[in-house]
C-alpha positions in Angstrom: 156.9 102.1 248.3 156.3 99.4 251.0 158.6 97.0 249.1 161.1 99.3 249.2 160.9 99.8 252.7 160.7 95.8 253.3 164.2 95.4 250.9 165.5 98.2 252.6 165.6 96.7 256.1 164.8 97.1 259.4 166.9 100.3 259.6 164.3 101.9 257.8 162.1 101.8 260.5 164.1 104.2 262.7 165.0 106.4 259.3 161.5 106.5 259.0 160.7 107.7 262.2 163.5 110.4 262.3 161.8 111.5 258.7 158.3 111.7 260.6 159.5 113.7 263.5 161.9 116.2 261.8 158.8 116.9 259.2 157.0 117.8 262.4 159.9 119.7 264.0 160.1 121.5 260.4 156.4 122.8 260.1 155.7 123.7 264.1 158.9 125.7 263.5 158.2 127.2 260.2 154.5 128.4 261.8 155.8 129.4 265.2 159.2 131.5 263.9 157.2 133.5 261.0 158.4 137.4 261.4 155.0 138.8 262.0 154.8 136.5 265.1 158.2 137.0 266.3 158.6 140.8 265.1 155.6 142.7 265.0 156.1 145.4 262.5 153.9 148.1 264.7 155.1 147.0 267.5 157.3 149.6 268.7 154.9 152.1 267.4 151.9 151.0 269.4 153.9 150.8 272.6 155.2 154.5 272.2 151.4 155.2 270.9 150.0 153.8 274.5 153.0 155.9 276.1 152.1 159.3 274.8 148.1 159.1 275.8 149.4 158.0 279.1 148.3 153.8 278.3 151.3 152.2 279.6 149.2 150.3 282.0 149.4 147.1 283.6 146.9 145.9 281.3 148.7 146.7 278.1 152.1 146.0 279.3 150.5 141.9 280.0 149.2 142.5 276.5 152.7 143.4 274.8 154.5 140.6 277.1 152.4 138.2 275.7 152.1 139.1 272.2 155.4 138.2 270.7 158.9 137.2 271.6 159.8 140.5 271.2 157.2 142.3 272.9 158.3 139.8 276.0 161.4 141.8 275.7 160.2 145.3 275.2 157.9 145.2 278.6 160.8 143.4 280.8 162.2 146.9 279.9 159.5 149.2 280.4 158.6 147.4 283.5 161.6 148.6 285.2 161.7 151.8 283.5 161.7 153.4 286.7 164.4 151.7 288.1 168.4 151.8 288.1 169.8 151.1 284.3 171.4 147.9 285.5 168.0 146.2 286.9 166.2 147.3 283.8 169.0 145.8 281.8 169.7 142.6 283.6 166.1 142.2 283.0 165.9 142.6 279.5 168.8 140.2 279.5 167.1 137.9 281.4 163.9 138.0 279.4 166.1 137.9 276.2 167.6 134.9 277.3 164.6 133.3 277.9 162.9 134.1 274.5 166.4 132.8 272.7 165.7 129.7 274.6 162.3 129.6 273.3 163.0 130.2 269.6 165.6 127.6 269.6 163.3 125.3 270.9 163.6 121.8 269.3 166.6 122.6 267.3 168.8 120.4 268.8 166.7 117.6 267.9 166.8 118.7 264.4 170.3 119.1 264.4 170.4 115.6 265.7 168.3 114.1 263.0 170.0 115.6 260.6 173.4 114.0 262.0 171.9 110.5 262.6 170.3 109.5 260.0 173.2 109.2 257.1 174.4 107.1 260.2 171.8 104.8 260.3 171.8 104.7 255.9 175.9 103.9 256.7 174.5 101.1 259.0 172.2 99.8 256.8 174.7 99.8 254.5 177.3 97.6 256.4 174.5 95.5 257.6 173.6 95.0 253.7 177.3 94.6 252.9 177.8 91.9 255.4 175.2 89.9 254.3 176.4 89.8 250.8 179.9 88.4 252.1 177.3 85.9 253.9 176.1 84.7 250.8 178.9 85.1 249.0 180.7 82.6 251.8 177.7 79.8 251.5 176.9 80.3 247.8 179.5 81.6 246.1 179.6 84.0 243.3 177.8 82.5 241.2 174.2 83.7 241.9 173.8 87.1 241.5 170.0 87.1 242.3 171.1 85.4 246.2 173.8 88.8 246.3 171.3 91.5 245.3 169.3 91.4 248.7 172.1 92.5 250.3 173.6 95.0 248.2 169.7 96.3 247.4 169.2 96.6 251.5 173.1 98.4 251.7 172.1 101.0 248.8 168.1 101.8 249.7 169.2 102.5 253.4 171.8 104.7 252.7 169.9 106.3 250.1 166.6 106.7 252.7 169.3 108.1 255.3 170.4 110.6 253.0 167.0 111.6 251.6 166.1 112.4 255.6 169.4 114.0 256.7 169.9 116.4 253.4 166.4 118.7 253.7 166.4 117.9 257.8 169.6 119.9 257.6 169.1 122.7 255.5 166.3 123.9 257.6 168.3 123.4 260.8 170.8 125.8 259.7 168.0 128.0 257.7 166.0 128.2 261.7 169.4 128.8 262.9 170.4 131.5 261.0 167.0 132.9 261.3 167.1 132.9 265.1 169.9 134.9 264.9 168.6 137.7 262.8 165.6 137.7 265.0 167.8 138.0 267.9 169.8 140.4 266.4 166.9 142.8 265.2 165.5 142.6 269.0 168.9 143.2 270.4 168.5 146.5 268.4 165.3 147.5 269.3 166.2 147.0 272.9 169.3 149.1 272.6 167.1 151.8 271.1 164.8 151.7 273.8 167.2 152.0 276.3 169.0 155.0 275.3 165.4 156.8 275.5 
């Protein structure tokens, strides 16, 4: 493995780091955006549970804001319960907007990982390219051995860059889609609560 990264270049470095990072972008995502953490399945339930023996206190309402993104959203609303429709919704939206921003956190360096690194495999593979016409200007033909550190650097970078950017970007656009189905299923629950 260690040769390969030596004929590979000193591109591989910084494919390398991208590959360490999105692997750590990939599982603090996977274990902060799991559906019982995001979407409590009793959630709703409990709240209306606290509301009918006469709960709803300040104490549980901290509880709920803190349990989940979408319990975040839930007391915004029931905080303002008692005031005007458009303050309790402008602070649901509010809230909402902040728990968006939250579980989209790091994405965009995903996203960018995902678009760099076949760019950096392309760069190691001009890099490799050129130095074959290096040695193909000093040497000639003639020697393949003298050619096949450059065309070996030109194909193991772009390969390595590939390898990174293929999985980095399926999950980018599986937390994407995922975020929005979260946001979606919230977005519903909030309208429900509202027209109670």
């Amino acid at each position: 493995m260690l040769e390969l990264v030596e004929a590979g270049g000193w591109l591989m470095l910084p494919i390398i780091a991208c590959s360490i990072v999105a692997l750590a972008i990939i599982v603090e995502r996977v274990w902060s955006l799991q559906v019982r953490k995001v979407l409590p399945r009793n959630l709703v339930a409990q709240v209306w549970r606290w509301e009918k023996i006469d709960q709803l206190n300040d104490e549980h309402l901290q509880e709920l804001q803190s349990s989940s993104p979408l319990g975040s959203i839930l007391a915004a609303g029931i905080i303002n319960r008692n005031e005007s429709r458009d303050v309790m919704k402008d602070s649901i939206e509010d809230t909402g907007r902040h728990v968006v921003h939250e579980l989209e956190r790091y994405l965009n360096s995903l996203g960018t990982i995902a678009a760099i690194t076949p760019l950096l495999g392309l760069l190691g593979t001009v890099i490799g390219m050129i130095k074959v016409f290096a040695t193909i200007t000093t040497q000639g033909v003639g020697n393949p051995g003298a050619l096949a550190g450059g065309i070996s650097e030109a194909l193991l970078t772009t390969a390595a860059g590939m390898s990174v950017a293929i999985p980095t970007l399926m999950f980018y656009r599986y937390f994407r889609g995922l975020r929005m189905v979260e946001v979606m299923h919230a977005e519903r629950q909030r309208s429900r609560q509202a027209r109670r």
